[in-house]
RODO-2510 file (C-alpha; in nm, 4 decimals, decimal comma):
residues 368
     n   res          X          Y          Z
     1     x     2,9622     0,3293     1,0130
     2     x     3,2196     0,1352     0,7884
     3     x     3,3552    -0,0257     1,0768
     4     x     3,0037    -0,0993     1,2276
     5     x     2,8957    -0,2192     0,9182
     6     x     3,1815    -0,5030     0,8428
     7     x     3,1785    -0,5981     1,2745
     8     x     2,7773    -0,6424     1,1923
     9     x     2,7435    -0,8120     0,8175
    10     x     3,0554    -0,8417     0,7116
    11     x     3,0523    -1,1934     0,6994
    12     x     2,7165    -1,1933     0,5361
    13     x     2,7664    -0,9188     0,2937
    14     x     3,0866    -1,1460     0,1746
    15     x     2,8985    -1,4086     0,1216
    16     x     2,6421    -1,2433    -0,1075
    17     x     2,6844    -1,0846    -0,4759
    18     x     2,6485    -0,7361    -0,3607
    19     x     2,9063    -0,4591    -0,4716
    20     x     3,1182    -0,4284    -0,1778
    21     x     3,2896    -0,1431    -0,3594
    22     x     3,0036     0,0951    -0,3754
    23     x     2,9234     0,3748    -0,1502
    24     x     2,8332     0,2974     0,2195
    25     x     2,4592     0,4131     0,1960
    26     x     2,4003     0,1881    -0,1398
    27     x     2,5375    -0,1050     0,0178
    28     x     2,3778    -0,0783     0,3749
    29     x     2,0244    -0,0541     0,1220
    30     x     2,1264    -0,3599    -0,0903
    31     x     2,1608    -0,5386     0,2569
    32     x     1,8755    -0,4522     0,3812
    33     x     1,6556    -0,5344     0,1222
    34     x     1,8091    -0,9124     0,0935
    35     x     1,7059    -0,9065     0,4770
    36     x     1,3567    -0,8237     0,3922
    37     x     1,3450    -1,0335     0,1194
    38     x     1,4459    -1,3524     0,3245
    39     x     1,2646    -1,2712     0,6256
    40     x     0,9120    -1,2541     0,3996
    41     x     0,9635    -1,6049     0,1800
    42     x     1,1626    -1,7795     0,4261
    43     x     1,1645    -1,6069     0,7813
    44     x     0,9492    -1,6795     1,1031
    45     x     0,6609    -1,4437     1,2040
    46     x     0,3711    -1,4046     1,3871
    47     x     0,0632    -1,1966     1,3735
    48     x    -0,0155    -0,9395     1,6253
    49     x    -0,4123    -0,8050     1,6538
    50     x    -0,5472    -0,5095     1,8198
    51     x    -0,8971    -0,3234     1,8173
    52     x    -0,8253    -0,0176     1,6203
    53     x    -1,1746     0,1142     1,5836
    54     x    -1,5044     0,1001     1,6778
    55     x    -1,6500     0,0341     1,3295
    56     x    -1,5206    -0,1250     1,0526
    57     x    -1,1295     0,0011     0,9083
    58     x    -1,1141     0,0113     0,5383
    59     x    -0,7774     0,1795     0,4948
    60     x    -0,4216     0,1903     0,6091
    61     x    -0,0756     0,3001     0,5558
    62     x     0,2734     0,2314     0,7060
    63     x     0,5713     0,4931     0,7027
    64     x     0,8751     0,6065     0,9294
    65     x     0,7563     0,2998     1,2036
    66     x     0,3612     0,4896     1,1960
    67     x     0,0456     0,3447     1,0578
    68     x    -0,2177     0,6034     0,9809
    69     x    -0,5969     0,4027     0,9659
    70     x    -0,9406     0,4997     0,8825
    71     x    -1,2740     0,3344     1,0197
    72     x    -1,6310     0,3730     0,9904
    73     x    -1,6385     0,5625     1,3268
    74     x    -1,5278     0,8831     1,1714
    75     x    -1,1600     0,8927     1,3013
    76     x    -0,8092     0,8304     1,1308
    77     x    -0,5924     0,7445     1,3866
    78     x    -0,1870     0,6942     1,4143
    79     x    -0,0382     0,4310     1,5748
    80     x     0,3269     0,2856     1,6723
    81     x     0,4095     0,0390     1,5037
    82     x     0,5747    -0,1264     1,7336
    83     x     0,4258    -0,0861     2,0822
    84     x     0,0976    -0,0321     1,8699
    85     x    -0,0112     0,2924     2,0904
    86     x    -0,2665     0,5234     1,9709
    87     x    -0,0356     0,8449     1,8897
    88     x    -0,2530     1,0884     1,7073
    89     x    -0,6096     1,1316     1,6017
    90     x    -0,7923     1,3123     1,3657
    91     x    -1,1291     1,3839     1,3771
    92     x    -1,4047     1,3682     1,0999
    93     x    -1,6866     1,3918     1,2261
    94     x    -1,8646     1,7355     0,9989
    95     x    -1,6653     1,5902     0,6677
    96     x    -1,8390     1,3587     0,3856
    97     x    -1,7044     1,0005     0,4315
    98     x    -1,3193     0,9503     0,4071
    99     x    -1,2616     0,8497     0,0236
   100     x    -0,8363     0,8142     0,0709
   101     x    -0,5838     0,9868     0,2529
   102     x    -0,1664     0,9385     0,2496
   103     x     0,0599     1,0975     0,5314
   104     x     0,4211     1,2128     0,5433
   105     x     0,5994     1,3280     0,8715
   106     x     0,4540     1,6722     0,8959
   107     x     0,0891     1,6350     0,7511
   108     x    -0,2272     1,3860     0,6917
   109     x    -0,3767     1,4574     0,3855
   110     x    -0,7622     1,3638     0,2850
   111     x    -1,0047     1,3321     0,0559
   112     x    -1,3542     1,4007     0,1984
   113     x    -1,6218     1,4014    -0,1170
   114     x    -1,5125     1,6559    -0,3607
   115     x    -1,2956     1,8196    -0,0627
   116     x    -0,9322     1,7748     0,0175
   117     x    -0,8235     1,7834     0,3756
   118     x    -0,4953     1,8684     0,5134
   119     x    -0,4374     1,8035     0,9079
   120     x    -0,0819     1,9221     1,0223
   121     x     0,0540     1,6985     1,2673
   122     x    -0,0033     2,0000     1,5230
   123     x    -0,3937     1,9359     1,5191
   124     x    -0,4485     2,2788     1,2680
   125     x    -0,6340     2,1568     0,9535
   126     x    -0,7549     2,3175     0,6412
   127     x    -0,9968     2,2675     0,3832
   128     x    -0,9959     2,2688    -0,0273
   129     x    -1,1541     2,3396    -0,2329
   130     x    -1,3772     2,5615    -0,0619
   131     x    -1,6809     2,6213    -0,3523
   132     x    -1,8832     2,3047    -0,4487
   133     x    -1,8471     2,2019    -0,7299
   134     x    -1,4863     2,2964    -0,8680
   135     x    -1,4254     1,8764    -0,8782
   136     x    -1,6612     1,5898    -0,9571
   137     x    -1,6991     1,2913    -0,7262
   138     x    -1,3382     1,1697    -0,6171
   139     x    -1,2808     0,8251    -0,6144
   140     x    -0,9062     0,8359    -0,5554
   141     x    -0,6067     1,0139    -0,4048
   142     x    -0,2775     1,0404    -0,4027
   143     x    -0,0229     1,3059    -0,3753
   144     x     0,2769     1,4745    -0,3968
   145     x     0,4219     1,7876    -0,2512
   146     x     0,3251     2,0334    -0,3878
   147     x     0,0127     1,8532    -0,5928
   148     x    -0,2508     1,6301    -0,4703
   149     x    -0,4176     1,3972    -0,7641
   150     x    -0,7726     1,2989    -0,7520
   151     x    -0,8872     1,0694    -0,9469
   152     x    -1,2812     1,1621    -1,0284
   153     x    -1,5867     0,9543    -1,1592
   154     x    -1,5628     1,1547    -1,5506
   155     x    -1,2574     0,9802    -1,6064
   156     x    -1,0033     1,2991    -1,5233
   157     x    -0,7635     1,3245    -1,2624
   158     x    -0,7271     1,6755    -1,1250
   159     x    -0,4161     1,8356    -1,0097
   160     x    -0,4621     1,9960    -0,7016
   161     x    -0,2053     2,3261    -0,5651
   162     x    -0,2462     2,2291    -0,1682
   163     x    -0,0795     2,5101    -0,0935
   164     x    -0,2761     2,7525    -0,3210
   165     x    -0,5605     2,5549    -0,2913
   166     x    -0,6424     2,5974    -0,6504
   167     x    -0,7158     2,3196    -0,9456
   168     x    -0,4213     2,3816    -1,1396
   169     x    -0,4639     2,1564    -1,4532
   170     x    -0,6960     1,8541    -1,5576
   171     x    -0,5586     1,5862    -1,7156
   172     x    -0,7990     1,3260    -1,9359
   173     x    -0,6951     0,9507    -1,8064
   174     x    -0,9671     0,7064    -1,9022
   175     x    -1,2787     0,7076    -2,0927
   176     x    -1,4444     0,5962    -1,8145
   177     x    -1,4118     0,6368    -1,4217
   178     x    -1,0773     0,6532    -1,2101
   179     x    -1,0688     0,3409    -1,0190
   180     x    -0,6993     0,3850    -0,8689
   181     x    -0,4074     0,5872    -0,8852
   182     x    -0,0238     0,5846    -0,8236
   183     x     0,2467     0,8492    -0,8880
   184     x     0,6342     0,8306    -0,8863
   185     x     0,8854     1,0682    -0,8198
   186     x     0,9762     1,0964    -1,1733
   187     x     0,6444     1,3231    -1,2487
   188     x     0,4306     1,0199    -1,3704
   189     x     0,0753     0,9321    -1,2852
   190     x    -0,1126     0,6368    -1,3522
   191     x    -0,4974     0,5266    -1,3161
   192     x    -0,6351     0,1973    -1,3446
   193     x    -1,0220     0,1815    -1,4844
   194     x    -1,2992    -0,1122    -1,4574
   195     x    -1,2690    -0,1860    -1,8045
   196     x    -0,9162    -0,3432    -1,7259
   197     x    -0,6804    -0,0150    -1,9031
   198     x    -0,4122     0,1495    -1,7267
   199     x    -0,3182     0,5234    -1,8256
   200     x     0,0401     0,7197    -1,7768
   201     x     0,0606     1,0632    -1,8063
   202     x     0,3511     1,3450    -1,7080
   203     x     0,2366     1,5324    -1,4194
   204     x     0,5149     1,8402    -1,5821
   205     x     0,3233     1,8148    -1,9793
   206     x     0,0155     1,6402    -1,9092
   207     x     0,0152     1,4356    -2,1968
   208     x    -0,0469     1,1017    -2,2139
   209     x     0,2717     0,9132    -2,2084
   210     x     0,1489     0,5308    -2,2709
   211     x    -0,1929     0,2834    -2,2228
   212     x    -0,2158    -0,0396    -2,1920
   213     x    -0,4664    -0,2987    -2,1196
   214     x    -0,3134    -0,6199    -1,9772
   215     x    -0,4550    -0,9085    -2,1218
   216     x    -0,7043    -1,1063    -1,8643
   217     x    -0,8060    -0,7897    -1,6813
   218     x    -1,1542    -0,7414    -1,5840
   219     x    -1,1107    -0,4488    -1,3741
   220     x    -0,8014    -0,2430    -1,2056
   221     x    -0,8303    -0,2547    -0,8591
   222     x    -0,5226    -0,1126    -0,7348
   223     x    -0,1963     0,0220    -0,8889
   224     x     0,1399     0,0640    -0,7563
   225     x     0,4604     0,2270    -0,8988
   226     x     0,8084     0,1146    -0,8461
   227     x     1,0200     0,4383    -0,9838
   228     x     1,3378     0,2382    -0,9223
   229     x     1,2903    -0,0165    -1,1203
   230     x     1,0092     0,1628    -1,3473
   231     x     0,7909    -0,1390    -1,3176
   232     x     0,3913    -0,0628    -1,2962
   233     x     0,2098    -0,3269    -1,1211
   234     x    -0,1423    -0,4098    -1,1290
   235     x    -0,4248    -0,6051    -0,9419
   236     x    -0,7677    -0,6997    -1,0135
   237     x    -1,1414    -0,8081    -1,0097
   238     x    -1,0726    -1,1759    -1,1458
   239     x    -0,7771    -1,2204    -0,9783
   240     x    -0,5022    -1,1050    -1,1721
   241     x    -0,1710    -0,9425    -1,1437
   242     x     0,0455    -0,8146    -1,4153
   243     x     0,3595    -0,6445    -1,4403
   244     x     0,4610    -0,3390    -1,7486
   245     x     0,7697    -0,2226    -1,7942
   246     x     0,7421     0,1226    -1,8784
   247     x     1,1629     0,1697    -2,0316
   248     x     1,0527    -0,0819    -2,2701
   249     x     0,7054    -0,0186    -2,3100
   250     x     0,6385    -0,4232    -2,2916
   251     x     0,4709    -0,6776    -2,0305
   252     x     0,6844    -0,8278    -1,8291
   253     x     0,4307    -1,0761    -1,6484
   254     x     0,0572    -1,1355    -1,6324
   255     x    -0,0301    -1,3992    -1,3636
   256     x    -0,3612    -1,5063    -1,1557
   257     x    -0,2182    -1,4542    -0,8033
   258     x    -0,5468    -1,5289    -0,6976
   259     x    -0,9241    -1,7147    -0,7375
   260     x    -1,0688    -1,4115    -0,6156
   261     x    -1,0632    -1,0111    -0,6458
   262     x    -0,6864    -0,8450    -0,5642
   263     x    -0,7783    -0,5522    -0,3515
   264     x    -0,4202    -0,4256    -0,2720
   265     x    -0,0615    -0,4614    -0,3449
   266     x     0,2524    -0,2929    -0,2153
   267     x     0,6081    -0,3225    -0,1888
   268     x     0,9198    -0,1806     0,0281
   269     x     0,9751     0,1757    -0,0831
   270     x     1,3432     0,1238    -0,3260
   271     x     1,2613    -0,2564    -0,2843
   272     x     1,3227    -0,3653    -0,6670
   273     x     1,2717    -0,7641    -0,5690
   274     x     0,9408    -0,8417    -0,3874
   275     x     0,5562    -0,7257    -0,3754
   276     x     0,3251    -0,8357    -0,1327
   277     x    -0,0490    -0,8858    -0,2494
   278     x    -0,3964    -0,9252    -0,0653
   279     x    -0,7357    -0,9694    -0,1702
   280     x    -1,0807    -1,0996    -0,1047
   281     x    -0,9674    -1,4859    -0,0130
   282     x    -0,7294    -1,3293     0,3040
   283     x    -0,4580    -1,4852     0,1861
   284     x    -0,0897    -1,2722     0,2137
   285     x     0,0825    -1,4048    -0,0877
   286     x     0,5140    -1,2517    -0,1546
   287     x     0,5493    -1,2526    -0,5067
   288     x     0,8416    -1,1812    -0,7451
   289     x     0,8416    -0,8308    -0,8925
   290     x     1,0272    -0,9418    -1,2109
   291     x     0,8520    -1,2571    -1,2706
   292     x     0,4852    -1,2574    -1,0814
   293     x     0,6275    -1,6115    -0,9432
   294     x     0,4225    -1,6569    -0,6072
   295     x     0,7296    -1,6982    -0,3413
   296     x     0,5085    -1,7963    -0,0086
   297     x     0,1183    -1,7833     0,1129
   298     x     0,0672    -1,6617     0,4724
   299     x    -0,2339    -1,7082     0,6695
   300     x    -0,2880    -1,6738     1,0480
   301     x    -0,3430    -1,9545     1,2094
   302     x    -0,6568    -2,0320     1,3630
   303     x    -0,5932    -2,1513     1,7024
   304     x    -0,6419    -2,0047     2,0076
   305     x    -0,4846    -1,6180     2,0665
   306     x    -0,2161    -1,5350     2,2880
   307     x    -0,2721    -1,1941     2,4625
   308     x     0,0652    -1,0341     2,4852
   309     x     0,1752    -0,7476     2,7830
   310     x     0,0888    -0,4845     2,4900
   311     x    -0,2314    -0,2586     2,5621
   312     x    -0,3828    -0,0319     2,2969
   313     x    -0,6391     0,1838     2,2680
   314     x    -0,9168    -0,0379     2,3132
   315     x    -0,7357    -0,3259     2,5132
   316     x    -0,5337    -0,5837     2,5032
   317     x    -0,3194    -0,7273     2,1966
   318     x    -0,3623    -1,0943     2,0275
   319     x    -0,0915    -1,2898     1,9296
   320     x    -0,1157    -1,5559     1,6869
   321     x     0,1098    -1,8297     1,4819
   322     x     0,1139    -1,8020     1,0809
   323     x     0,0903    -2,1013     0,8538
   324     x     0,2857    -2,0467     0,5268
   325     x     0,0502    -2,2532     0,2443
   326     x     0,2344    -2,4877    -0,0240
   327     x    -0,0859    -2,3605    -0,2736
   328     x    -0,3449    -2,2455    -0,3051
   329     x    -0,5617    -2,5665    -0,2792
   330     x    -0,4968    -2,5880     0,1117
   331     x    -0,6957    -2,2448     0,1223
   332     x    -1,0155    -2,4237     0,1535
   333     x    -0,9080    -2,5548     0,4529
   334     x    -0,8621    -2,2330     0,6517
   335     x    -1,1752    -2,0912     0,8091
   336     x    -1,2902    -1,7621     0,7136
   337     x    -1,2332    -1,6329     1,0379
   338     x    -0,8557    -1,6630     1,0708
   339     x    -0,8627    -1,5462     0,6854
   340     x    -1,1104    -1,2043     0,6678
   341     x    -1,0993    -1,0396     0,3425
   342     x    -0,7945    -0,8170     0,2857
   343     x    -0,9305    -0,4478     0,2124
   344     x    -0,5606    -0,3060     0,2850
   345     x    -0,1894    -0,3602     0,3121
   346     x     0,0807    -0,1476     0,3794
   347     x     0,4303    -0,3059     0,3788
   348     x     0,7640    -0,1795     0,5997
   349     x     1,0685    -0,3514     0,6967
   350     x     0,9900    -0,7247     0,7757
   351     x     0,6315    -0,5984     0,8516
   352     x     0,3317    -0,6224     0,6504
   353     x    -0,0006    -0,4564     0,7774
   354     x    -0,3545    -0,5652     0,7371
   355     x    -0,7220    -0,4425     0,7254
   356     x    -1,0122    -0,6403     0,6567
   357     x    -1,3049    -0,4286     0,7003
   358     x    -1,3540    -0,5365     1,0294
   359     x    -1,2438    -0,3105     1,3803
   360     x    -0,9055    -0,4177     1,4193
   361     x    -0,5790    -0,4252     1,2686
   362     x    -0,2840    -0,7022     1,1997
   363     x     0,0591    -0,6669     1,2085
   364     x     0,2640    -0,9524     1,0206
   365     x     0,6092    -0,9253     1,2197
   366     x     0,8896    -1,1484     1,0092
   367     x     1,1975    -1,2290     1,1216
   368     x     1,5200    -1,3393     0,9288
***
């Protein structure tokens, strides 16, 4: 791999400040990650469309090359990301609507209502809890093997045993309802309310660790967690974004990304440099993690599609150019049509994937 590695990016690597002393593995990530960095701010790309469902798709999420989406026709379905085939579907036809739902490589988990569903990827699936009432209305999911969190409408997020199938403990988050979640692999959870406060607690002692309420906030939106860098980043009603550090216990950044609502932000799982954010004006904007600078603005250009040789589930895929936007004040100039409200993203390796309420699905393909 050494040898692969210096034939390869040698060259590259040489030219960079990276540690060239460190082990293989660190390096090889360090690489990549500058790759994905340049490819989204200054890379080429293109945007690749397909009808994913026959009613509108209001989430998504990208792991291990699979995307695993949700429409209004009662299916989640997985897909390729790269060919874009339909690989697996999962029915839900006798559940409440689908509230949220993660995946790993051996499961799809669910929340349905005040039920948690677990498909295995061999089509078995179970269903928790199984007496009304044990959890109020969920709002919010994520989870964490062994626990699944739900955030609920009383304020609490409840720890769920999925392999028990038991409420284990109920932690107190917000004085008010759980509009988002996030959880790192160092035992912390974190909600985001409407009133604009963001709560940590240890999933091990269940105490509160730390609140804040960035200033500007109308309402949380979405949360996301970066462990590595133990950055918590926030999105939200009027358009803001803001960064905490949690070592320090301090804001880092509090920026308006946006004129609009921020809907959903992500970033490149051990990616400490960018975050990619989307929202109610369609825009894809790459900002700096450690600064909230906006790097680039992508929107898909509206000119006529290209279908490519690629079939999917429900035909053909479009292929379209991006524009990258000097500001925000060209915005205006976009229709609404090449720019649908962003409901979703999911980010992987020089990809970024879209929803918009609508039946299909984007892929954002950059290149270096």
């Amino acid at each position: 791999m050494h040898s692969l590695y210096l034939e390869r990016w040698g060259n590259e690597a040489s030219s960079s400040s990276m540690d060239m002393e460190g082990p293989l593995n660190m390096v090889l990530e360090d690489l990549a990650t500058q790759r994905h960095r340049s490819a989204l701010v200054e890379g080429s790309f293109i945007v690749d469309q397909w009808k994913g469902h026959t009613a509108g798709i209001d989430q998504c999420r990208m792991k291990m090359g699979l995307i695993l989406t949700s429409g209004g026709d009662k299916f989640m379905r997985l897909w390729s990301s790269e060919n874009y085939k339909c690989l697996e579907e999962y029915s839900l036809s006798d559940l409440a609507p689908l509230v949220d739902f993660d995946f790993d490589e051996s499961k799809v988990v669910g929340l349905t209502g005040t039920r948690i569903c677990i498909w295995r990827r061999n089509g078995t699936r179970s269903i928790f809890p199984s007496r009304e009432g044990i959890c109020t209305k969920g709002l919010c999911m994520r989870y964490m093997d062994p626990e699944a969190m739900v955030g609920c409408e009383d304020g609490t997020v409840r720890v769920f045993d999925m392999y028990s199938k038991s409420c284990s403990r109920i932690i107190r988050m917000q004085n008010s309802r759980v509009t988002c979640l996030a959880v790192g692999d160092d035992q912390l959870v974190l909600s985001g309310s409407p009133y604009g406060s963001i709560a940590v607690s240890g999933l091990l002692s269940n105490q509160q660790v730390a609140t804040f309420t960035p200033p500007n906030m109308r309402g949380v939106e979405t949360l996301c967690y970066n462990p590595c860098s133990h950055l918590v980043f926030a999105g939200s009603s009027n358009g803001y974004a803001a960064c905490w550090d949690l070592r320090k216990m301090q804001s880092l950044w509090n920026t308006r990304v946006s004129p609009n609502a921020v809907y959903s932000m992500q970033y490149l799982r051990n990616d400490t440099s960018t975050l990619v954010i989307g929202g109610v004006d369609g825009v894809v904007r790459i900002v700096d993690q450690n600064t909230g600078k906006i790097l680039t603005r992508c929107v898909m250009d509206p000119s006529v599609a290209k279908l490519t040789s690629r079939n999917s589930l429900y035909g053909s895929v479009e292929r379209r150019k991006v524009k990258r936007l000097k500001g925000d004040g060209a915005i205006g100039s976009i229709p609404m049509t090449a720019r649908p409200r962003i409901k979703c993203l999911a980010v992987g390796m020089g990809k970024v994937v879209t929803i918009h309420n609508t039946e299909y699905i984007r892929m954002w393909k950059f290149n270096k």
